[in-house]
Structure formats: structure tokens, C-alpha cells
Backbone bond lengths (Angstrom), bond angles and torsions (degrees), N, CA, C in turn:
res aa  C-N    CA-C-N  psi(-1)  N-CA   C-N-CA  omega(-1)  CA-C   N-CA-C  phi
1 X - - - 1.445 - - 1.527 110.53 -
2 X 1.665 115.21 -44.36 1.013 111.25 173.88 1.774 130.50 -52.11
3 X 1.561 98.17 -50.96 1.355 97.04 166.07 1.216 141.75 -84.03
4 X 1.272 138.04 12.76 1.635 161.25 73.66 1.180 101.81 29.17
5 X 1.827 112.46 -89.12 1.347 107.50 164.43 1.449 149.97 -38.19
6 X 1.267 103.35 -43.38 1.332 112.35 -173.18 1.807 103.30 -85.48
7 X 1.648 113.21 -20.59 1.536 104.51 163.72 1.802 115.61 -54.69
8 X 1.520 95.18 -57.36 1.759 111.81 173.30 1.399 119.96 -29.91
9 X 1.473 86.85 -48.68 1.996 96.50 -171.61 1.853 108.61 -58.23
10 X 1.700 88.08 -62.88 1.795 106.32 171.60 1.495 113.95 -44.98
11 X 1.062 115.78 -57.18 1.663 125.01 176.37 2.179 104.78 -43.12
12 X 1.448 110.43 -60.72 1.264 122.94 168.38 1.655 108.84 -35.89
13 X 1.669 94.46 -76.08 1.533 91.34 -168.51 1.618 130.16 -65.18
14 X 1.549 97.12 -17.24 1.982 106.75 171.32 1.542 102.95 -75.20
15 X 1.270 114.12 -12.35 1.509 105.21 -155.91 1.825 93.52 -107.37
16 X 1.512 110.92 -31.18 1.473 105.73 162.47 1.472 119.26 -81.98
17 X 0.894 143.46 -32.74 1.928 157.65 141.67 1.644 92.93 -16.64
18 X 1.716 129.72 -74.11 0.996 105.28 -175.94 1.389 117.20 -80.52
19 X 1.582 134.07 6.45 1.285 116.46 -173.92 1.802 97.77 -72.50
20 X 1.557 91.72 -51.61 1.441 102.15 -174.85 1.829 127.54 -50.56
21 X 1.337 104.32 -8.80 1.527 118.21 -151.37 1.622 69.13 -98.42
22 X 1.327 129.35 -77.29 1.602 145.52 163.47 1.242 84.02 19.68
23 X 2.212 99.74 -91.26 1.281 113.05 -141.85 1.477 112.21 -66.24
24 X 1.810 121.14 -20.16 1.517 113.84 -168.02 2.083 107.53 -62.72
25 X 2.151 94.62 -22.84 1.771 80.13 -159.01 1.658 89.95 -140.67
26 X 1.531 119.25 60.04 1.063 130.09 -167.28 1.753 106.90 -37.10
27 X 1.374 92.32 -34.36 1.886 97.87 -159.61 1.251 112.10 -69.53
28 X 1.635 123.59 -39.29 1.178 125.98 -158.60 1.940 111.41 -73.42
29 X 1.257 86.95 -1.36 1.945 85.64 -171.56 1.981 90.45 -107.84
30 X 0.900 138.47 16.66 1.701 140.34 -147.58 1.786 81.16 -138.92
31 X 1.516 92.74 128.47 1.861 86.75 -177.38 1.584 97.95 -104.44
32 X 1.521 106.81 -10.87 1.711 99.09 168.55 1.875 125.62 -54.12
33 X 1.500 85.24 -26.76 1.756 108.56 175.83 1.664 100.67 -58.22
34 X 1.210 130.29 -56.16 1.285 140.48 -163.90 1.703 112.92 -87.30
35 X 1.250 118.50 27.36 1.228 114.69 -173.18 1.299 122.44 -91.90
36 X 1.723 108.72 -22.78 1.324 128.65 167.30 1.443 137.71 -98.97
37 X 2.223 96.61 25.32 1.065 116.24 -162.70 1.595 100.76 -81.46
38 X 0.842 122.13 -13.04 2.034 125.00 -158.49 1.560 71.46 -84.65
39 X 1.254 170.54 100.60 0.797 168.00 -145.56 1.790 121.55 139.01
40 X 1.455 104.88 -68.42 1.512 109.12 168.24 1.296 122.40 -51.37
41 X 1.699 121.38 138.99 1.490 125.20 -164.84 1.351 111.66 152.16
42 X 0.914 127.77 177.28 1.560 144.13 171.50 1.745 107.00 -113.37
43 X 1.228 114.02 120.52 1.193 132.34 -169.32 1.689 127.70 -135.09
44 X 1.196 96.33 136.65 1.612 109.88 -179.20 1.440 93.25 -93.84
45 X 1.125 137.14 146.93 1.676 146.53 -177.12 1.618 110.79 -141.26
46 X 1.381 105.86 101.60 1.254 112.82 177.79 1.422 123.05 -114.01
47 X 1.554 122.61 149.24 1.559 111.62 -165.97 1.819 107.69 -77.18
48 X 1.173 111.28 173.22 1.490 112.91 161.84 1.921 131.14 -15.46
49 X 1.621 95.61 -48.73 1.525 103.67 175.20 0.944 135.48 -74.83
50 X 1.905 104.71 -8.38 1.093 122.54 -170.15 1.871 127.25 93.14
51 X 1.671 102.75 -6.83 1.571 108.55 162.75 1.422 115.52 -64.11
52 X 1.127 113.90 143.54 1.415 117.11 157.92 1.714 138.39 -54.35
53 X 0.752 114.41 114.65 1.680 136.65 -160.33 1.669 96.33 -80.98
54 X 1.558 132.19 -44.03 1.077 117.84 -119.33 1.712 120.05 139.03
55 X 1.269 113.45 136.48 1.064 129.14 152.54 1.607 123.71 -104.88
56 X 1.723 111.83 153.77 1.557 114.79 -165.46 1.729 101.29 -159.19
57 X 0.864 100.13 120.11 1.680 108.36 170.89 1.707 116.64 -104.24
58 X 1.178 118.91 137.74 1.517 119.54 -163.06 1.491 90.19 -124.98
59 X 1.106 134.62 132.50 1.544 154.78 129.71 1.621 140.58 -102.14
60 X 1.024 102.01 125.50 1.733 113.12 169.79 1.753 99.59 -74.47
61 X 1.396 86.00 138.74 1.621 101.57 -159.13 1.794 97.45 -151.74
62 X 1.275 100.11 139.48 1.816 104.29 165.68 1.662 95.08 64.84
63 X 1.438 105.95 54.24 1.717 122.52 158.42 1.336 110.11 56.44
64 X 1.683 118.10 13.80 1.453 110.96 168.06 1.888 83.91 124.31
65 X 0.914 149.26 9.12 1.344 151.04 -159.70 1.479 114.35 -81.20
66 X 1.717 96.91 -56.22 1.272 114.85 -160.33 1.673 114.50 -150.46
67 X 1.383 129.23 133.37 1.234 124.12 -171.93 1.561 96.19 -107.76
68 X 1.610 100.59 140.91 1.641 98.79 -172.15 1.692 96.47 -111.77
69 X 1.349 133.12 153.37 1.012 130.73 -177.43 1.459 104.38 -125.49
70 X 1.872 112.25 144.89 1.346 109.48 -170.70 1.870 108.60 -123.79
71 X 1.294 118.38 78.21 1.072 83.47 -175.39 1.789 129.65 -115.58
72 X 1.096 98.53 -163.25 2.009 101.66 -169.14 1.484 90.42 -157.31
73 X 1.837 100.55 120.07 1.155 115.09 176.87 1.583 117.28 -86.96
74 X 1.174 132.81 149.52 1.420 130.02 153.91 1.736 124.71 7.20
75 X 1.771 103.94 -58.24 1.256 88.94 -175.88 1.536 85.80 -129.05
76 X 1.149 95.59 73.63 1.597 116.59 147.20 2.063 104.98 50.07
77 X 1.143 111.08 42.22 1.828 126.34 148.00 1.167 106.97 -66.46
78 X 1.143 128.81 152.82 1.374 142.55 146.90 1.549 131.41 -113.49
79 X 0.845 126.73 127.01 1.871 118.96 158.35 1.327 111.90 -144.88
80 X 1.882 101.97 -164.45 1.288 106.93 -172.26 1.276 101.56 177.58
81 X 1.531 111.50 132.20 1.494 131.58 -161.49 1.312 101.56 -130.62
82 X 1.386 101.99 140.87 1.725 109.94 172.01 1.368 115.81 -117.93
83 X 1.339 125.98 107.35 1.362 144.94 178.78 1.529 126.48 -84.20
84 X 1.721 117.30 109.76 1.130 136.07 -168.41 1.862 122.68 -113.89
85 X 1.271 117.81 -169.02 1.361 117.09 -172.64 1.819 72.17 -163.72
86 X 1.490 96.20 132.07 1.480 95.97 179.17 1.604 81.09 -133.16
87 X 1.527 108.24 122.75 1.568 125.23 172.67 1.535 118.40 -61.36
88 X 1.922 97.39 -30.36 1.764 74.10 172.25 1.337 135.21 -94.09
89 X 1.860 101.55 -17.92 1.540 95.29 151.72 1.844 150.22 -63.22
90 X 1.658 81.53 -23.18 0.984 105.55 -160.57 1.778 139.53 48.66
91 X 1.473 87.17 64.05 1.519 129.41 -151.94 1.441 106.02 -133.21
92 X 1.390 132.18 136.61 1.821 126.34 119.22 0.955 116.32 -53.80
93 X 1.039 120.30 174.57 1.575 144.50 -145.01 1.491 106.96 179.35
94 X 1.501 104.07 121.57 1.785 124.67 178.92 0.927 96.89 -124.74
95 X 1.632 118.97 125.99 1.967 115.49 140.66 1.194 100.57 -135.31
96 X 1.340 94.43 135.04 1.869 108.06 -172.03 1.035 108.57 -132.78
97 X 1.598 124.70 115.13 1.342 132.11 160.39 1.114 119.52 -106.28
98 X 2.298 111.09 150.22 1.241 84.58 171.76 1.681 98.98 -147.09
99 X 1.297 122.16 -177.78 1.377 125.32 -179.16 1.251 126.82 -34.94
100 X 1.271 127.11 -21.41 1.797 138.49 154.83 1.340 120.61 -84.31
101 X 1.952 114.91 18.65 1.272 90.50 153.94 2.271 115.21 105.51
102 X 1.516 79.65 -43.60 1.620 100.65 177.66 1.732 117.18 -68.59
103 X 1.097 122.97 148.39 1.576 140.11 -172.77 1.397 90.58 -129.22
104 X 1.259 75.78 156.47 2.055 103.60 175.81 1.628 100.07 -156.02
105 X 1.342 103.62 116.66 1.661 110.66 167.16 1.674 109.51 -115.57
106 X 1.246 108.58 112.01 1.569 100.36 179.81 1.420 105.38 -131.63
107 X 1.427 121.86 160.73 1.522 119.44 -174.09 1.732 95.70 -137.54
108 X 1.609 126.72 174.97 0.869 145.84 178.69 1.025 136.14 109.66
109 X 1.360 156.80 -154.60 1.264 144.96 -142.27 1.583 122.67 -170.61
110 X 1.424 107.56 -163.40 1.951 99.07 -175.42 1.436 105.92 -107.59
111 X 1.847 95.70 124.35 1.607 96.53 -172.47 1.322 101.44 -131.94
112 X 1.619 114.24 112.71 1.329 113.51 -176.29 1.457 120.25 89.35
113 X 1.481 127.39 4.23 1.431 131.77 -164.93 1.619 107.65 91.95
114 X 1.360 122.89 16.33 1.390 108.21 -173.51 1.736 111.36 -149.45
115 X 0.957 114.68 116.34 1.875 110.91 172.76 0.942 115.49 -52.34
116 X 1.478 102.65 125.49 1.331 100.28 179.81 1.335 122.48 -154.54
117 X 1.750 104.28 100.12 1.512 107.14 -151.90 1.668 112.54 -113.70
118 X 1.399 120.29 -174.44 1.579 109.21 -150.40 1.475 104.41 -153.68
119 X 0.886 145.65 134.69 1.347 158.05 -175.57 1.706 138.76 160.72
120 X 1.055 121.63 -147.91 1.592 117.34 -174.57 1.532 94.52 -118.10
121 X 1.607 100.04 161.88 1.326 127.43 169.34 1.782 101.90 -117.67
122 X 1.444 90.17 130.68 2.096 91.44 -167.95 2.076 81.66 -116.29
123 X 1.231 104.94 127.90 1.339 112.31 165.84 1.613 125.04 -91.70
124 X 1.135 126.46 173.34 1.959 112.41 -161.68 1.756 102.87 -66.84
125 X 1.232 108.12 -16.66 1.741 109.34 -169.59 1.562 97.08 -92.13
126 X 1.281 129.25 -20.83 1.524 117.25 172.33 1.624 110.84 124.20
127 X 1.477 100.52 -31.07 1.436 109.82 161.63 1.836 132.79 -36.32
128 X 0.924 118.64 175.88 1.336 110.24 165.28 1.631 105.81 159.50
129 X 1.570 97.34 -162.58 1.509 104.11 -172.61 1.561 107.70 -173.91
130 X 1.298 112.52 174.15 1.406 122.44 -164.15 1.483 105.19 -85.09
131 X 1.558 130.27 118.28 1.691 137.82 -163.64 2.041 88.29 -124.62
132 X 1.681 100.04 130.71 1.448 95.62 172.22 1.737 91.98 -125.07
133 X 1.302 129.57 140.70 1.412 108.87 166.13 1.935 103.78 -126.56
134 X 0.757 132.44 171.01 1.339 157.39 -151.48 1.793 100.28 -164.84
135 X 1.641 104.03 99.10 1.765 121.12 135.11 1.716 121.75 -66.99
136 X 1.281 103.85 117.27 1.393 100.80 174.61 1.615 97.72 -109.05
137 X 1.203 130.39 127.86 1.425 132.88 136.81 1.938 116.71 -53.98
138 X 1.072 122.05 124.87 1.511 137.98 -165.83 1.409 110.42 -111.95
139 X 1.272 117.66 134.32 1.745 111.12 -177.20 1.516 104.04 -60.43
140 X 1.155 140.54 -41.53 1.568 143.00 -166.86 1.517 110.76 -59.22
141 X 1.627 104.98 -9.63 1.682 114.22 -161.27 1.359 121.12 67.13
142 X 1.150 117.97 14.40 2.064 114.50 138.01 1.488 120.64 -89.42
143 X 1.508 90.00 160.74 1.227 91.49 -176.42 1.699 122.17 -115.25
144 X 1.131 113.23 144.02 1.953 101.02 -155.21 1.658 97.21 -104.00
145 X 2.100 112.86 114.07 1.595 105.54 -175.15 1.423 98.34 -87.39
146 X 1.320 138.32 133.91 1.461 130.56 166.43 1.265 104.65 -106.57
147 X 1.326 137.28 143.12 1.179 146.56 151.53 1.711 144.28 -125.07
148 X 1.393 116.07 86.11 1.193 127.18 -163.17 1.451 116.26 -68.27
149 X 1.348 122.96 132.33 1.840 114.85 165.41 1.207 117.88 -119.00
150 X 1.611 107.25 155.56 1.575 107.57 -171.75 1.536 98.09 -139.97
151 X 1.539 114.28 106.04 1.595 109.16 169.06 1.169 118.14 -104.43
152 X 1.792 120.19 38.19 1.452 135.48 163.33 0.941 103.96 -125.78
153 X 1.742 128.63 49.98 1.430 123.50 146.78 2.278 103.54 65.79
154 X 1.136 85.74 16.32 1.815 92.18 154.91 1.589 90.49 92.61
155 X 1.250 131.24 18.44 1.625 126.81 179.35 1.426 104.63 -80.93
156 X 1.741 125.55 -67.06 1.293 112.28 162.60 1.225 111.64 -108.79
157 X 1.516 118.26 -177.61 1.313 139.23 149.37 0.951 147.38 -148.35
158 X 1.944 124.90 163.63 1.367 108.37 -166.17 1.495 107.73 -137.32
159 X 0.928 117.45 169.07 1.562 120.95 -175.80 1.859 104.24 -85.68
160 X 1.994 89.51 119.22 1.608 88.26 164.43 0.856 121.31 -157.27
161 X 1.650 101.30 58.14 1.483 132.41 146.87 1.449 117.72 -179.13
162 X 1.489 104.29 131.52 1.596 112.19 175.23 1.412 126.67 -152.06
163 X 1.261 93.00 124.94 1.681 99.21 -171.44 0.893 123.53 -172.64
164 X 1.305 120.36 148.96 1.716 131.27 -155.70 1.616 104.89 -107.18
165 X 1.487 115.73 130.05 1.424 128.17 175.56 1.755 99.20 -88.47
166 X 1.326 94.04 128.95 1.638 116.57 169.42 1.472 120.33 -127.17
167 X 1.205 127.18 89.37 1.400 139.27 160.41 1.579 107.65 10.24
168 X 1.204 119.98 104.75 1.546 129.87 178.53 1.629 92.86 -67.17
């Protein structure tokens, strides 16, 4: 009887140990959390021709929650975006600011092996316009950022930004 019990007790407390372990880092056991992991790294970012774009460092941050991005352009820009998975939209989530002032709110998700999220760019005067970007993961292990704009309300667009992440 005794050891009956004392299985019960053990059984209880392994079985509350992992509820609690669960609830401290919900994200890290959720593989929707990890979808924008081909992504995290330290990176050299160069355009199409092969010039340098920029440097960008990617981290998992807030127990698997959120990846924060650090970057430094060519001639010395800065920003920094914080990257999410919000369960009740069931959405990513980008907002990227950077030292000039500019915002980026984009939302969406993985289509085809690649992020690919959608929203506006708000400039310091209030202005702005429609920004779509697309992460590609690449067999070589870079990663390809595309970024399309549309300042006719999504009729056309043009590319204004492109560049491939290469493992520093």
C-alpha cells in the first residue's frame, strides 16, 4: 500500500513538474514557434551583385517566443525588429524600427517553405506605403530577403530590397 502511494505521489509530482515546465516556456515545445528558425544567425547580407548590404544578427529570445533582429547596414543604418507568432491570429508578426525614424508592421506566415509577411511601411512624417517581404531558405544555406513596394494601394510593384543572408 505504501508503495502504491508513494508511486501516486511521484506520478503527481512528474506529471505537475512537466505541466509547470509546459507553462514557464509554452513556445519551445510548439513547432509553429520554430518556423522562422532557418533564419536565426549572424549574417553578412549582400545584394544581388554580390556587394555588401549589411550586417544582421537574429536571436531567439523570451524562451523561444520571439526572434529579435539586429541589424547594421553598409553605410552604417541601424534597426531592429521583433518577430512573433501570435496564436490567436494565427499569424507572425514583424515590427521593425530603425534609427531614421521608419516603422514596418507586417503580418503573415509560411507559404511554401518561406515567410512571407505583408504590411505598411509608416515614414517619420506619417506617410507611407504598402512593404511585402518574402524569407527564402536556399539549398547552399543562405537565406534570400525580398522586399516588394506598392505606392498604388497594391496595383503595382517594385522591388526595394534584395538580398541574400550568408552565414558570417
Amino acid at each position: 500500500m505504501q508503495r502504491c502511494l508513494l508511486l501516486i505521489v511521484l506520478l503527481f509530482l512528474l506529471k505537475t513538474g512537466v505541466s509547470a515546465q509546459n507553462a514557464a516556456a509554452p513556445c519551445d515545445g510548439d513547432p509553429v514557434y520554430r518556423e522562422f528558425d532557418f533564419w536565426i544567425g549572424e549574417w553578412v547580407v549582400e545584394g544581388p551583385n554580390g556587394s555588401k548590404a549589411g550586417e544582421n544578427k537574429i536571436t531567439r529570445q523570451e524562451n523561444g517566443c520571439m526572434l529579435r533582429e539586429e541589424w547594421t547596414s553598409a553605410t552604417a543604418g541601424t534597426g531592429q525588429s521583433i518577430n512573433y507568432y501570435d496564436p490567436a491570429e494565427k499569424k507572425w508578426n514583424q515590427v521593425w524600427v530603425n534609427a531614421a525614424g521608419n516603422i514596418g508592421y507586417f503580418k503573415g506566415g509560411l507559404e511554401d517553405g518561406a515567410m512571407v509577411l505583408k504590411g505598411r511601411w509608416v515614414n517619420p512624417d506619417g506617410s507611407g506605403y504598402l512593404l511585402n517581404g518574402t524569407w527564402t531558405p536556399l539549398e547552399d544555406g543562405r537565406v534570400r530577403q525580398h522586399f516588394q513596394q506598392s505606392t498604388d494601394n497594391g496595383e503595382t510593384w517594385t522591388t526595394w530590397f534584395d538580398g541574400y543572408y550568408r552565414r558570417r
